[in-house]
DRENSE-702477 format. One record per residue (C-alpha): chain; z, y, x; residue number from 1; residue in three letters. Coordinates in Angstrom, 2 decimals. Example, Ala and Ser with C-alpha at 12.3 -4.5 7.8 and 13.67 -1.06 7.14 Angstrom:
2
SITE  chain       pz       py       px  resi  resn
SITE      A     7.80    -4.50    12.30     1   ALA
SITE      A     7.14    -1.06    13.67     2   SER
This chain:
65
SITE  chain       pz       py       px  resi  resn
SITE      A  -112.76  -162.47   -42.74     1   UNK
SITE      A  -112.29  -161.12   -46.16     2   UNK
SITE      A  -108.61  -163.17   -46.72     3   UNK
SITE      A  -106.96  -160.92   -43.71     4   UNK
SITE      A  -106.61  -157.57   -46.02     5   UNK
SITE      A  -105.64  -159.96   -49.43     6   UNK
SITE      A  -102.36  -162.03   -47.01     7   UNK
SITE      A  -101.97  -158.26   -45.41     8   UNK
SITE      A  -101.35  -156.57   -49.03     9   UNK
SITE      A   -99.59  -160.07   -51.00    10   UNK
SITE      A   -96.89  -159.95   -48.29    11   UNK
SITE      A   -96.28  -156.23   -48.48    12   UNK
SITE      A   -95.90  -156.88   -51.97    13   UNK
SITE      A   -93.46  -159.99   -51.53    14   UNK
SITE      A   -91.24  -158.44   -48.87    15   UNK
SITE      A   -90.69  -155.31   -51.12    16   UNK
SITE      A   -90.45  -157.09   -54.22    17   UNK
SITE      A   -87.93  -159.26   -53.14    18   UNK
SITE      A   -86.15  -156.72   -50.59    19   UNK
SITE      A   -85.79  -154.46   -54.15    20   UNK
SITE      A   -84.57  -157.13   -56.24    21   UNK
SITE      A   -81.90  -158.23   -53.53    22   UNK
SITE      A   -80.78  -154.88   -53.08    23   UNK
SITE      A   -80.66  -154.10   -56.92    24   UNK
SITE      A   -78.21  -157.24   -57.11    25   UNK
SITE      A   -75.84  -156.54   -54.57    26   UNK
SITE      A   -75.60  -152.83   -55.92    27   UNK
SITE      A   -74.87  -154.00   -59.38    28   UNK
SITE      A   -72.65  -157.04   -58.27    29   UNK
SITE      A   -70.77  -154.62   -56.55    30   UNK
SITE      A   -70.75  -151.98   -59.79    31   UNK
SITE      A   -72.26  -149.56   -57.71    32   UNK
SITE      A   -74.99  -147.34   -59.39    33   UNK
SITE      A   -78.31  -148.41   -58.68    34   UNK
SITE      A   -79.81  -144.84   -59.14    35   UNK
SITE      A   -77.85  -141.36   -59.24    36   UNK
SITE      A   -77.25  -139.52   -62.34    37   UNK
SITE      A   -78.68  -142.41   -64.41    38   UNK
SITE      A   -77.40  -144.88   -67.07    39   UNK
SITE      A   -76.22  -148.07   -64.81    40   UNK
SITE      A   -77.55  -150.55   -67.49    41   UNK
SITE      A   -80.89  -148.76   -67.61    42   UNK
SITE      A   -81.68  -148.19   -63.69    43   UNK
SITE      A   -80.77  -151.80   -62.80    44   UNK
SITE      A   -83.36  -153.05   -65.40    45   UNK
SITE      A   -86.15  -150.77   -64.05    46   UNK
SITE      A   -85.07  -151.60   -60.96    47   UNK
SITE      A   -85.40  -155.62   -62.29    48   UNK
SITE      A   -87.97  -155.44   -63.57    49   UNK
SITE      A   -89.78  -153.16   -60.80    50   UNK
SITE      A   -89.04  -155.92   -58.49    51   UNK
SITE      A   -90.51  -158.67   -60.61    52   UNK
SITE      A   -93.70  -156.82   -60.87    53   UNK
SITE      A   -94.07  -156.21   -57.51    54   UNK
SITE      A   -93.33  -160.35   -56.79    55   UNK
SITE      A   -96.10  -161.02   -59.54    56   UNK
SITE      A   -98.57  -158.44   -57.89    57   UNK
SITE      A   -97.37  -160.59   -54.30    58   UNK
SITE      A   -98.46  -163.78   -56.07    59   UNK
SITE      A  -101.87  -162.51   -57.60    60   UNK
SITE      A  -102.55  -161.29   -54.31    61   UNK
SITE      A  -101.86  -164.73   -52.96    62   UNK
SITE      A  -104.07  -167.06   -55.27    63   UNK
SITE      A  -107.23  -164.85   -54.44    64   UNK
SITE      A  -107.40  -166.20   -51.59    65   UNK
């Protein structure tokens, strides 16, 4: 009963994890900016590393289970 909510929130936090890195990759592979008015070096890397948080936070969620 209690694992529904903990697969609910881990895959929220895969899909966007990994939907934000993908789309921070083909932005930059493309040298397009990844955020507006921003340095492109430093907006891909928060973007990066964003992402990978988000895919750790996926995984924690996963091995409570």
């Amino acid at each position: 009963m209690e694992s529904g909510p903990t697969v609910f929130a881990g895959m929220v936090f895969v899909l966007f994890g990994g939907a934000l890195l993908v789309w921070t990759a083909v932005r930059v592979r493309h040298r397009e900016p990844v955020a507006q008015d921003v340095s492109p070096v430093a907006s891909a890397t928060l973007a990066g590393l964003a992402a990978v948080a988000t895919l750790a936070l996926g995984a924690w969620c996963f091995t409570r289970l």
